[in-house]
C-alpha positions as CSV (number, residue, x, y, z in Angstrom):
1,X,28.6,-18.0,11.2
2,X,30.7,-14.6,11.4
3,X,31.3,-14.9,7.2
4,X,27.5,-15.4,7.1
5,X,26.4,-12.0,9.2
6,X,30.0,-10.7,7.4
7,X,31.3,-9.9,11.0
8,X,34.8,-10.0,12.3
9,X,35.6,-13.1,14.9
10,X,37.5,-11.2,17.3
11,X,34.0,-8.6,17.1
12,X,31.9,-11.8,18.1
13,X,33.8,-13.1,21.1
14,X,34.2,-9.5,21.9
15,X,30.5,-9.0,21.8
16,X,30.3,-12.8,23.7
17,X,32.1,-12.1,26.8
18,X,30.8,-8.6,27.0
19,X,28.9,-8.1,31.1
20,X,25.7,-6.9,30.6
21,X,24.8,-3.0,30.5
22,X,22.8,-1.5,32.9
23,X,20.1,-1.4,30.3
24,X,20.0,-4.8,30.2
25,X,19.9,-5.3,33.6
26,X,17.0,-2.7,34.0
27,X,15.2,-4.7,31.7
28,X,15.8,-7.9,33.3
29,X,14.6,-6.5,36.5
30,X,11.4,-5.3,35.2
31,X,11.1,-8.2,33.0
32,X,11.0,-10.4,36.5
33,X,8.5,-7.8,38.3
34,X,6.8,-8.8,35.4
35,X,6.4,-11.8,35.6
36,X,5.9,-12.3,39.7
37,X,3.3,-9.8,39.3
38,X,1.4,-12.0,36.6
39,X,2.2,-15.5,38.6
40,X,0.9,-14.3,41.8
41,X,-2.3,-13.3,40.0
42,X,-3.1,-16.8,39.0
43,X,-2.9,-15.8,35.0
44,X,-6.0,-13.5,35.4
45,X,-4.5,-10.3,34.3
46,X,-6.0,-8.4,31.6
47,X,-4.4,-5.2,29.8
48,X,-6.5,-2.7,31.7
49,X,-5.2,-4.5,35.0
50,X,-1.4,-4.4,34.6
51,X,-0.9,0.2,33.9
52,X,-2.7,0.6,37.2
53,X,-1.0,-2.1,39.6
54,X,2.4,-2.8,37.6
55,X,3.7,0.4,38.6
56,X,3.3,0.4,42.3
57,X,5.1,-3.5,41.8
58,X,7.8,-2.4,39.5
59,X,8.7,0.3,42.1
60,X,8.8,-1.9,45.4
61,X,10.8,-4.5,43.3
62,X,13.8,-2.0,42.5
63,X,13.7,-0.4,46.0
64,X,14.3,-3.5,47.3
């Protein structure tokens, strides 16, 4: 696989064994408010329901 994307080994299982950044764990907490905040409406969300009501969730969810 590394002579196919014509990357070094040791760069893989650097990349591998890497923690996450705090990016990615930003994203992974909003990606979960997210998602709670859709579940708990029973699927009925629409796009001009999420701007309006997402932000107060989003915010509650990374206080807490």
């Amino acid at each position: 696989m590394c002579r196919v994307f014509r990357v070094n080994r040791s760069t893989y299982y650097k990349w591998l064994h890497r923690s996450p950044s705090v990016r990615e764990l930003e994203n992974s907490s909003v990606r979960t408010a997210i998602l709670v905040f859709y579940h708990s409406l029973l699927l009925t969300l629409t796009v001009f329901t999420i701007p309006s009501d997402l932000i107060h969730t989003i915010t509650v969810f990374l206080l807490v």
